[in-house]
C-alpha atoms as one frame of an Amber mdcrd trajectory, in Angstrom:
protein
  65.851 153.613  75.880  68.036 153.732  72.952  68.265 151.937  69.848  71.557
 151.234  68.032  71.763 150.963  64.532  74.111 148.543  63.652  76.704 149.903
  60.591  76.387 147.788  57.831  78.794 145.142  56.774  81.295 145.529  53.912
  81.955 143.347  51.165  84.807 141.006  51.585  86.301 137.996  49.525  85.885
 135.602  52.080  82.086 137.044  53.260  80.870 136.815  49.648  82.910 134.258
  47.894  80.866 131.747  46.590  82.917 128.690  45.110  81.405 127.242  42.135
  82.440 124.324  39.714  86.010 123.004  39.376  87.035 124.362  42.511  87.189
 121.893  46.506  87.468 123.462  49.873  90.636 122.284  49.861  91.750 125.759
  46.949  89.785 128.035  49.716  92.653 129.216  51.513  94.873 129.772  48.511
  91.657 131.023  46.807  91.212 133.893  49.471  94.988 134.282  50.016  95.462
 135.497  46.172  92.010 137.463  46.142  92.134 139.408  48.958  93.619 142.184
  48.056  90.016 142.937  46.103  89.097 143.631  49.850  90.280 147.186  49.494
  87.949 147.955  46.459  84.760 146.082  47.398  84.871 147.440  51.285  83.111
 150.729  49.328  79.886 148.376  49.095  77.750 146.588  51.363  77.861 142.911
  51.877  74.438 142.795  50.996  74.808 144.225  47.734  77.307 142.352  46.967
  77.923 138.950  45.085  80.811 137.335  44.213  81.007 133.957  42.166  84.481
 131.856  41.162  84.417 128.915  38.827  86.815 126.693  36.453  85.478 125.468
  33.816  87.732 122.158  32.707  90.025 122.312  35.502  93.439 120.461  34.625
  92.739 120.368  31.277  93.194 121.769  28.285  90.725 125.206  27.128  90.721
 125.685  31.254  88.872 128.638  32.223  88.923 130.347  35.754  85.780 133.126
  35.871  85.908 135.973  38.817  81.825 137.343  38.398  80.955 140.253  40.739
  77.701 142.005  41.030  76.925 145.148  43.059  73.092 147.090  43.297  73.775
 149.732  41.027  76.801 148.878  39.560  77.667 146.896  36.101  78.301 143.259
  36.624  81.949 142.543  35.975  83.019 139.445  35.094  86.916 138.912  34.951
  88.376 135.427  32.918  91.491 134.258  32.334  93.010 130.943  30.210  95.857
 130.376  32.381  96.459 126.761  33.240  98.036 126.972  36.383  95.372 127.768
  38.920  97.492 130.161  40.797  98.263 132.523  38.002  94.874 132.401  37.039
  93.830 133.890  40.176  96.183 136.564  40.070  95.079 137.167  36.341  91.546
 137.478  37.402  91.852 139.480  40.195  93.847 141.844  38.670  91.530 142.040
  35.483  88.461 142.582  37.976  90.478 145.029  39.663  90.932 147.547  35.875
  87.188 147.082  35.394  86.280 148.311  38.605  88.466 151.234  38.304  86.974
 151.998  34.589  83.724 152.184  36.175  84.609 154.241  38.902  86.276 156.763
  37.059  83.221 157.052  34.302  81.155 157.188  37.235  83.147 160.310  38.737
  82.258 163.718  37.844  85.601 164.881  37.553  86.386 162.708  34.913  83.088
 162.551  33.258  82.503 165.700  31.373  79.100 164.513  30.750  78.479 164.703
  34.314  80.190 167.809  35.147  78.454 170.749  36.177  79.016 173.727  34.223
  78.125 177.620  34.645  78.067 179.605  31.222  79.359 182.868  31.006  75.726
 184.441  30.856  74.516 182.564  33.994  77.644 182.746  36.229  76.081 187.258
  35.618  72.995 186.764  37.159
């Protein structure tokens, strides 16, 4: 008898996208198309630690907001925002602005880069 175990699932856009205010089906494909490349970063987390929320907020008019949220267990919630008009560049704003603050918190998170997390041996222990 065996038992498999299946692997689990990573995060992807167009698993964990959910499409919220201001936005049809009709933006999905353009929506994923311009977001995908975020599939790199979030394939490091599960899909079901993983949330993903787009809005925007007075679409087509002026003060337009487009919002990228993304929450992982264990991780800060980022939230990415942008003021472009044009939905397209907005998009490419927020993914890109999602993209720094996942690095930031990646690199703070590393122990190379942390010296607060480094491990160190002083010169009287590294004797015994």
């Amino acid at each position: 008898m065996s038992t498999s175990i299946a692997a689990p699932v990573k995060a992807s856009i167009a698993g964990q996208l959910r499409i919220g205010s201001g936005l049809t089906q009709a933006d999905y494909p353009m929506i994923i198309g311009l977001l995908s490349n975020l599939d790199l970063r979030l394939a490091r987390f599960t899909a079901e630690e993983t949330d993903l929320a787009l809005s925007v907020k007075n679409r087509d008019r002026t003060g337009q907001v487009t919002t990228l949220e993304c929450g992982v267990a264990g991780w800060p919630h980022w939230i990415a925002t942008s003021t472009e008009p044009e939905l397209g560049k907005a998009l490419i704003h927020v993914r890109e602005r999602l993209s720094r603050q996942q690095n930031d918190a990646k690199t703070r998170r590393e122990t190379g880069t942390n010296r607060h997390l480094r491990v160190t041996v002083s010169p009287t222990m590294a004797k015994i």
